[in-house]
C-alpha positions as CSV (number, residue, x, y, z in Angstrom):
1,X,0.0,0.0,0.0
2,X,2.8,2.5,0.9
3,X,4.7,1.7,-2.6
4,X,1.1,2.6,-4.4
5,X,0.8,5.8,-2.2
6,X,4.7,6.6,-3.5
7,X,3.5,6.0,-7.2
8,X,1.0,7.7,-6.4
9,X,2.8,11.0,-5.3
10,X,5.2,10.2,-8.3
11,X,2.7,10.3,-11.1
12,X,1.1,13.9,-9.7
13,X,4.8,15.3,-9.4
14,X,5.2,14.4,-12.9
15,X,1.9,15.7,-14.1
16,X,2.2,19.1,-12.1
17,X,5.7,19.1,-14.0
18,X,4.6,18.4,-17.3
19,X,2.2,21.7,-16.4
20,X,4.8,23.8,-16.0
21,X,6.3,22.8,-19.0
22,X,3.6,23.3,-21.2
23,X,3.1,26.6,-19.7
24,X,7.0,27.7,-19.8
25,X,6.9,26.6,-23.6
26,X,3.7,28.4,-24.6
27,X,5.3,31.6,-22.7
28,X,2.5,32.1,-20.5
29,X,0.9,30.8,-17.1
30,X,-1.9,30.1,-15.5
31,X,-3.2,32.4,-12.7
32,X,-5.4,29.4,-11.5
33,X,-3.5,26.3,-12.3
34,X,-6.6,24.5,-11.1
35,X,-8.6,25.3,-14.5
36,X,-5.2,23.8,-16.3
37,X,-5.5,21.1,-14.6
38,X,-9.5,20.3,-15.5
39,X,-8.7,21.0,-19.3
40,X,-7.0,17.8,-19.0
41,X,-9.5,16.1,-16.7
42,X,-11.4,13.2,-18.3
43,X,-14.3,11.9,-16.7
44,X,-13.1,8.9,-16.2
45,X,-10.6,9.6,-13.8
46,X,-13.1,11.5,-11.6
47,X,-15.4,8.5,-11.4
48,X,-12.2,6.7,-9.8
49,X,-11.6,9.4,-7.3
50,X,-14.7,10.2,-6.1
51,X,-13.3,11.2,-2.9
52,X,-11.1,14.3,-4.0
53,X,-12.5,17.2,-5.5
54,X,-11.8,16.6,-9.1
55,X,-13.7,18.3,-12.0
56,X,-14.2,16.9,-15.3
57,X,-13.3,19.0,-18.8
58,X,-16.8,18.7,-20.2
59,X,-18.1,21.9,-18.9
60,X,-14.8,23.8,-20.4
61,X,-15.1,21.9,-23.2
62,X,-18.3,23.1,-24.0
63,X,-17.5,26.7,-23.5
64,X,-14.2,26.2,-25.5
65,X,-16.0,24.9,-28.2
66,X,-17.7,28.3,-28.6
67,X,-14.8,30.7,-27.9
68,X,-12.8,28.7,-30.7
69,X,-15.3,29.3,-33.4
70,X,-15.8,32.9,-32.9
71,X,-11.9,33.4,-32.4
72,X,-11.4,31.2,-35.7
73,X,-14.6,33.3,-37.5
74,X,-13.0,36.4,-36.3
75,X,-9.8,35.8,-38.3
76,X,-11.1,34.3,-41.1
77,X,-13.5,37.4,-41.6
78,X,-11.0,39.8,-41.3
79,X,-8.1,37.5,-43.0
80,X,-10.1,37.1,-46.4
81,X,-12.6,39.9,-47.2
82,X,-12.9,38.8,-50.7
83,X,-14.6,35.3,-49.4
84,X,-18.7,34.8,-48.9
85,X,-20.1,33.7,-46.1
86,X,-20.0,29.9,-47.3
87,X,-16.2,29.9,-47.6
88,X,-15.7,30.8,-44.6
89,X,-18.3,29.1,-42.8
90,X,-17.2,25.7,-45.1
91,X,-13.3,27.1,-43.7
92,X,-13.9,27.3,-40.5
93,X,-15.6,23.8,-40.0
94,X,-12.6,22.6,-41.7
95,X,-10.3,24.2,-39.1
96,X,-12.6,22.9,-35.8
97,X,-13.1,19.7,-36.7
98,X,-11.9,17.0,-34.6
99,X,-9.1,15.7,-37.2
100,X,-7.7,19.4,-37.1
101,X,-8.2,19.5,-33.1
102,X,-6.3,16.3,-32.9
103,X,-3.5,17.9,-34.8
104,X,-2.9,20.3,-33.0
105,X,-3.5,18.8,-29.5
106,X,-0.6,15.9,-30.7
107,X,1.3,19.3,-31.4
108,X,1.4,20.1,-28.4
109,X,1.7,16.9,-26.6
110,X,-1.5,17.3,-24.7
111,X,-2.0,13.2,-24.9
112,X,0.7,12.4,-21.8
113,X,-1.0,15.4,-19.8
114,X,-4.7,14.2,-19.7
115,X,-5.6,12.6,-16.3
116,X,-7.4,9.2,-17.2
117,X,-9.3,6.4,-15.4
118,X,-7.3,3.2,-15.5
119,X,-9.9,1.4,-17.6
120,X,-9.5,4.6,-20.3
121,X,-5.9,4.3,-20.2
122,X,-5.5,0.3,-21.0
123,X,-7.9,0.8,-23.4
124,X,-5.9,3.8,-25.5
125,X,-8.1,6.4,-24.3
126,X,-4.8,8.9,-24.5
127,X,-4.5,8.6,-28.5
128,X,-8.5,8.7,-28.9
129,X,-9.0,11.2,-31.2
130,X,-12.6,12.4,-29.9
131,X,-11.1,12.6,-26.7
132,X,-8.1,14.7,-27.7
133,X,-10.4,17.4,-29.6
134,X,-12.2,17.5,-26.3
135,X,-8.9,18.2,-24.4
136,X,-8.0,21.3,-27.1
137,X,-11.4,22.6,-26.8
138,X,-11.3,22.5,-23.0
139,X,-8.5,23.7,-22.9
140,X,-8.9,26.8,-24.7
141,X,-11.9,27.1,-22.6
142,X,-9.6,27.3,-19.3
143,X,-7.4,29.7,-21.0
144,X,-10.2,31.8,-21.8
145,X,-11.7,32.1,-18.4
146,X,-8.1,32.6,-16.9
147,X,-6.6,35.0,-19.1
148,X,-9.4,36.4,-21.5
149,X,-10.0,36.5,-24.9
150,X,-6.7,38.5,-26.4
151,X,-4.9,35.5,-24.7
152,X,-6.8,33.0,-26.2
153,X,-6.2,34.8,-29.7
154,X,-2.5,35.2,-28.7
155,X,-2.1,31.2,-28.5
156,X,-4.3,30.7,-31.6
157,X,-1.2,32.8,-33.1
158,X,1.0,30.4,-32.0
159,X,-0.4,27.4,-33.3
160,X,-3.7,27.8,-35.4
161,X,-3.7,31.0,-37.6
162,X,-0.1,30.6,-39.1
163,X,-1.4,26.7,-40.3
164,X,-4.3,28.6,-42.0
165,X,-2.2,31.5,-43.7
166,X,0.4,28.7,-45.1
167,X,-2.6,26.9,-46.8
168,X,-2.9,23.9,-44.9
169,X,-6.9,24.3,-45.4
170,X,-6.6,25.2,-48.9
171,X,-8.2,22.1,-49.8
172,X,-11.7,23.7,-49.0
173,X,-10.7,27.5,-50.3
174,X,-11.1,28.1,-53.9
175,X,-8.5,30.9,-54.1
176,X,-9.0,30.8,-58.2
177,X,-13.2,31.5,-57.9
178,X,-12.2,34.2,-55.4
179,X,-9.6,35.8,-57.6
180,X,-11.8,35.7,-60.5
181,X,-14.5,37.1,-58.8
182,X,-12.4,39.8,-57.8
183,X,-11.1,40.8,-61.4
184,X,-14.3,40.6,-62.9
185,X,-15.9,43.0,-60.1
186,X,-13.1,45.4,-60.7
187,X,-12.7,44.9,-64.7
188,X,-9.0,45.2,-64.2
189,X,-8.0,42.4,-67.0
190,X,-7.6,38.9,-67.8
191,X,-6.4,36.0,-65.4
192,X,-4.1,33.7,-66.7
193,X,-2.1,30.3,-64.9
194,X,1.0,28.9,-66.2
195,X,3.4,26.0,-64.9
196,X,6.6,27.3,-64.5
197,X,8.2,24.2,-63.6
198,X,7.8,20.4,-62.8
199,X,10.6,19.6,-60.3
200,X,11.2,15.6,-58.2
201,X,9.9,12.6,-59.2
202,X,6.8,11.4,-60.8
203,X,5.8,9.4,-57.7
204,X,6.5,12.8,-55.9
205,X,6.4,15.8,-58.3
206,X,6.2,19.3,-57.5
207,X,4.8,21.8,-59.3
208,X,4.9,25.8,-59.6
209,X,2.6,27.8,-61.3
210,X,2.1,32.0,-61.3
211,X,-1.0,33.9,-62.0
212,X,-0.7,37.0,-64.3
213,X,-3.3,39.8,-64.7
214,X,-3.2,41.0,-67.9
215,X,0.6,40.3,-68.0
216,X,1.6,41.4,-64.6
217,X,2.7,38.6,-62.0
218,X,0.5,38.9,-59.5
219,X,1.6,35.5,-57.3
220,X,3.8,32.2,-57.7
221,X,2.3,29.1,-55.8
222,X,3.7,25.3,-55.5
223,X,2.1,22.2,-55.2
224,X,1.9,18.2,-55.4
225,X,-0.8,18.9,-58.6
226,X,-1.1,21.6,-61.0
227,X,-4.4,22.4,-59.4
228,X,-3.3,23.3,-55.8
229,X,0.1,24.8,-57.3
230,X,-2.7,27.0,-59.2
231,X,-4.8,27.5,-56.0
232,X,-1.6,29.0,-53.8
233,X,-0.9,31.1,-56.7
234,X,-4.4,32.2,-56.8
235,X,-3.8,32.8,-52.9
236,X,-0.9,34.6,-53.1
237,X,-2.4,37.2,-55.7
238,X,-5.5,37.6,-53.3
239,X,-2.9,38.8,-50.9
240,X,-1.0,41.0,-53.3
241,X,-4.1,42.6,-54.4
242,X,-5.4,43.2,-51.1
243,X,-1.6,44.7,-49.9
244,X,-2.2,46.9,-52.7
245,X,-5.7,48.6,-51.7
246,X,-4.3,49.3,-48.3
């Protein structure tokens, strides 16, 4: 019994480091470590300790889940004027769903921080992708009660926004409608693509196109296809043209 209370004591040291060093790395720390510590609370492991005050994550979770989308809407609206209200409500949900949560929760190495029960833990409850999303989205809910809003969008800085500006969503933007819309409403010319070169190996080619306007480069993208090397192009010229009208 004394070994298990030593184990015991061990595993909390650990933890309560692991919570320091997530907070040291992020560059920021909690004024009430105890809302950390539910983020990463499963229910699990408060139906095995009933008799200490533990909180589950499902409450911050759900508030979380709210301050995420209007921090992620928030961006997006002010990120890409030129897109409708169906781009970016098709962009966010592409950004908050749980395959992008997991991401960045396995970015972070929030897995080895969640407290779990022992049957959640034999059965892989720590790499559960539903169960990871939760954590991120509880998470940001803690951060948000702790430190406010302009913290939460400092973090989202960190590790969200910059994944969206380099295109890792671009799957779900169409950059080329947007641009086209865009010349069209302004008459300003013609759009035209062009590959500029084919680079590696056919199993694993690259590609790079540029978008002119009437001649004028506006934006050279790359990509695995001549489509998505034509959609960061496409992106890049949205951002040029936008520099522009500032």
């Amino acid at each position: 019994m004394r070994r298990n209370g030593k184990e015991k004591d061990l595993n909390t040291r650990t933890k309560e480091n692991q919570f320091k060093e997530l907070q040291h790395s992020l560059g920021f720390f909690f004024e009430n470590e105890k809302l950390l510590k539910q983020a990463f609370t499963h229910s699990s492991y408060v139906n095995e300790h009933r008799r200490k005050p533990f909180e589950d994550n499902e409450r911050l979770e759900f508030l979380g889940d709210a301050v995420l989308e209007l921090t992620i809407s928030q961006f997006l609206f002010k990120r890409y004027s030129s897109m409708s209200e169906g781009e970016l409500t098709k962009l966010r949900a592409a950004i908050v769903c749980e395959p992008s949560l997991v991401s960045f929760a396995n970015e972070l190495g929030f897995g080895k921080l969640i407290l779990l029960g022992k049957g959640e833990e034999m059965t892989g409850g720590r790499e559960r992708p539903a169960l990871l999303a939760d954590v991120f989205e509880a998470f940001i809910g803690s951060l948000y009660l702790d430190q406010g809003i302009d913290k939460v969008i400092e973090f989202l800085e960190q590790i969200v926004f910059p994944k969206i500006s380099a295109g890792a969503f671009s799957h779900v933007m169409d950059f080329k409608s947007q641009l086209q819309e865009l010349v069209q409403r302004d008459g300003s010319g013609v759009i035209e693509y062009r590959v500029l070169q084919e680079k590696g190996p056919a199993h694993n080619k690259e590609f790079v196109s540029k978008v002119t306007l009437s001649g004028e480069e506006l934006g050279v993208g790359t990509g695995r296809s001549k489509k998505e090397a034509e959609q960061h192009a496409a992106q890049k010229a949205l951002e040029f043209l936008k520099a522009k009208t500032t």
